[in-house]
C-alpha distance (Angstrom), angle and dihedral (degrees) to the residues before:
residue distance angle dihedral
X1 . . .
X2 3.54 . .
X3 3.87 129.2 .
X4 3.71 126.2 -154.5
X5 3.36 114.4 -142.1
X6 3.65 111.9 -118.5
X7 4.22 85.4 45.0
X8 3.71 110.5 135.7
X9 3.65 124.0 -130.7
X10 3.47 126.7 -168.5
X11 3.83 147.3 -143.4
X12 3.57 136.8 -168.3
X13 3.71 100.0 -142.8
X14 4.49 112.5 -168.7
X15 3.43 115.1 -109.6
X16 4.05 124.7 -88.8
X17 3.89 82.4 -105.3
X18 4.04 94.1 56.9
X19 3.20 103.1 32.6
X20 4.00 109.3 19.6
X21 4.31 99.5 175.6
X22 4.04 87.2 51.6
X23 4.05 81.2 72.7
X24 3.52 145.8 52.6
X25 3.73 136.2 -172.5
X26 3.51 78.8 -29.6
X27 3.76 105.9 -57.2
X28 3.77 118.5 101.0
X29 4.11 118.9 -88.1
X30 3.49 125.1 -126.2
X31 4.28 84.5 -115.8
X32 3.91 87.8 77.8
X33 3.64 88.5 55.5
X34 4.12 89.8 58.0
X35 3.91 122.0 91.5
X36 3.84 132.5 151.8
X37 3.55 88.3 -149.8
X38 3.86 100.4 56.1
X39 4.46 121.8 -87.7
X40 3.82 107.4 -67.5
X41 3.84 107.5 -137.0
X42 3.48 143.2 162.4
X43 4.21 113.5 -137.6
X44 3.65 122.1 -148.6
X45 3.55 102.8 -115.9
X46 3.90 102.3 -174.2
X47 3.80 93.4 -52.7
X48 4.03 126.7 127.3
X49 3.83 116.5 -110.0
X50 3.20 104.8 -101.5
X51 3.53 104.1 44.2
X52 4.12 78.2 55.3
X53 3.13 93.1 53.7
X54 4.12 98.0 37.9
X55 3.93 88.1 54.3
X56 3.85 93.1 51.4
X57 4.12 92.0 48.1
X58 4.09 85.6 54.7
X59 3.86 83.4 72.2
X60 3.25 118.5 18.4
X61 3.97 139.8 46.1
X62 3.77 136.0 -130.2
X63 4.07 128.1 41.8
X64 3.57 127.5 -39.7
X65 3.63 119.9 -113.0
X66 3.98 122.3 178.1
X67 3.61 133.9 -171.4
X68 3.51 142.4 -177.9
X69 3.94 136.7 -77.5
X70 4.11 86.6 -136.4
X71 4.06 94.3 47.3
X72 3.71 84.8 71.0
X73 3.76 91.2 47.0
X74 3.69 85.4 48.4
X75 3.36 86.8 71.1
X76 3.91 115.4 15.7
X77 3.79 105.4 -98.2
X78 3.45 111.5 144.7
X79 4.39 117.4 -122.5
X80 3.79 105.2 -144.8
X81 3.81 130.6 -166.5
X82 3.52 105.9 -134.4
X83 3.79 104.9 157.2
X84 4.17 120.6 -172.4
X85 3.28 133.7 163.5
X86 4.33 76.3 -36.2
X87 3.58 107.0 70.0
X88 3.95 85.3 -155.7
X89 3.97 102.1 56.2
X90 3.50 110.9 131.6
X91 3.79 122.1 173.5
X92 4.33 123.8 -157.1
X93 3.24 112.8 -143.9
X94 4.27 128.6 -169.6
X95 4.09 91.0 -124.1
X96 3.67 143.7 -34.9
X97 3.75 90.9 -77.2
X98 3.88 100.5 36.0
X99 4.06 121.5 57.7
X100 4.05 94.7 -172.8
X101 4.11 109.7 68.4
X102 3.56 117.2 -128.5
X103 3.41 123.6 -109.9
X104 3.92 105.7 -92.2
X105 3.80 85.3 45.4
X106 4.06 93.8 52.9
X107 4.10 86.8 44.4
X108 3.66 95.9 51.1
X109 3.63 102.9 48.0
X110 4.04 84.6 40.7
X111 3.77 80.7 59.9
X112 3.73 100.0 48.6
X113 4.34 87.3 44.9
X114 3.99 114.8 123.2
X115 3.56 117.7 -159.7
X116 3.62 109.1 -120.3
X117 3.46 102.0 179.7
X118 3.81 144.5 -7.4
């Protein structure tokens, strides 16, 4: 599936009070870009913001942060379709043989996150 480069994909990150190391001073940490399993996300896909970000809140808890498509180019993490029962699941992954991303990967996109919603 392609992936245009200025697509947004989004994350539910838990709040500071759940999940304090996924935060700092109030901007997302590179920790709530880590997982084993591969970076849930939720891509764009020709919708507005905020019904993006409306759809992601109906499941999940915690602020909304999005990135871009090209961050993860930026710095070689792979954008998978991986629909479920949400035909917009994405998930990042570090490289074609290694779901979690490494650390300078998780730490850039973390610093290219905007807070969508609280």
């Amino acid at each position: 599936m392609n992936f245009k480069s200025k697509e947004k994909l989004y994350r539910a990150v838990l709040p500071p009070e759940e999940r304090e190391l996924f935060w700092e001073n109030g901007k997302v940490s590179s920790a709530a870009f880590k997982d084993p399993k591969g970076l849930s996300v939720d891509r764009q896909n020709n919708r507005n913001n905020i019904d993006c970000i409306e759809y992601l809140k109906e499941s999940k808890r915690g602020p909304i942060v999005s990135i871009q498509v090209k961050h993860c180019n930026e710095v070689d993490a792979l954008v998978l379709s991986k629909p479920t029962e949400n035909p917009h699941h994405c998930e990042i992954h570090g490289s074609e043989t290694k779901k979690v991303l490494s650390k300078k990967q998780a730490k850039y996109l973390a610093s290219m996150a905007k807070k969508e919603s609280n």
